[in-house]
C-alpha positions, -999 to +999 in steps of 0.1 A: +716+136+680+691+149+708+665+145+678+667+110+676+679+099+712+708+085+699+741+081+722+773+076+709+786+040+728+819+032+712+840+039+683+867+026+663+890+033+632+857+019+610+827+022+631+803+035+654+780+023+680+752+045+686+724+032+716+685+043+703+652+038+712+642+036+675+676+020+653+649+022+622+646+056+622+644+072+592+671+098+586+688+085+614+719+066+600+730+083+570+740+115+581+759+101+614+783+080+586+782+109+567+799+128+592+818+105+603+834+083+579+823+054+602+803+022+596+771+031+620+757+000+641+724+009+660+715-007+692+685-003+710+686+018+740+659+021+766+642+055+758+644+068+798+678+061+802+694+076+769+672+107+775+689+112+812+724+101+799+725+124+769+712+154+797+740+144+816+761+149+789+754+179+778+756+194+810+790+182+815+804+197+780+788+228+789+811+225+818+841+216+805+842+179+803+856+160+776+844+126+788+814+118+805+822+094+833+791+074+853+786+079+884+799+048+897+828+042+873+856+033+888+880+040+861+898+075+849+901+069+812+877+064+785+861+030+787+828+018+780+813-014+802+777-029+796+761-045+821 
């Protein structure tokens, strides 16, 4: 998804939440639900941030991490917070 700076922000049994600079995009939601099997809702994402958080993320995959958790969470398990 590095392609279209899209972040994956939540998920349920039906849907996901992906943050973008560009939720428009062409080519950008059909192949996520295809994959998926999930509704896809598109939020817009400042472009800076997602760019830093998805290099954050990789980064910690590549070293083992199953969940990327901020730098100032305060919480062990998966959770996602908006401010």
């Amino acid at each position: 998804m590095r392609a279209h700076l899209a972040l994956p922000v939540a998920v349920d049994e039906h849907s996901i939440t992906i943050a973008t600079p560009n939720p428009d995009a062409p080519g950008l939601i059909e192949p996520i639900a295809y994959i998926t099997g999930r509704r896809v809702r598109a939020v817009l994402g400042l472009h800076d941030v997602l760019v830093q958080v998805i290099e954050r993320a990789h980064a910690a995959f590549e070293q083992g991490a199953e969940v990327l958790r901020g730098d100032r969470s305060s919480h062990w398990e998966a959770r996602l917070e908006l401010a």
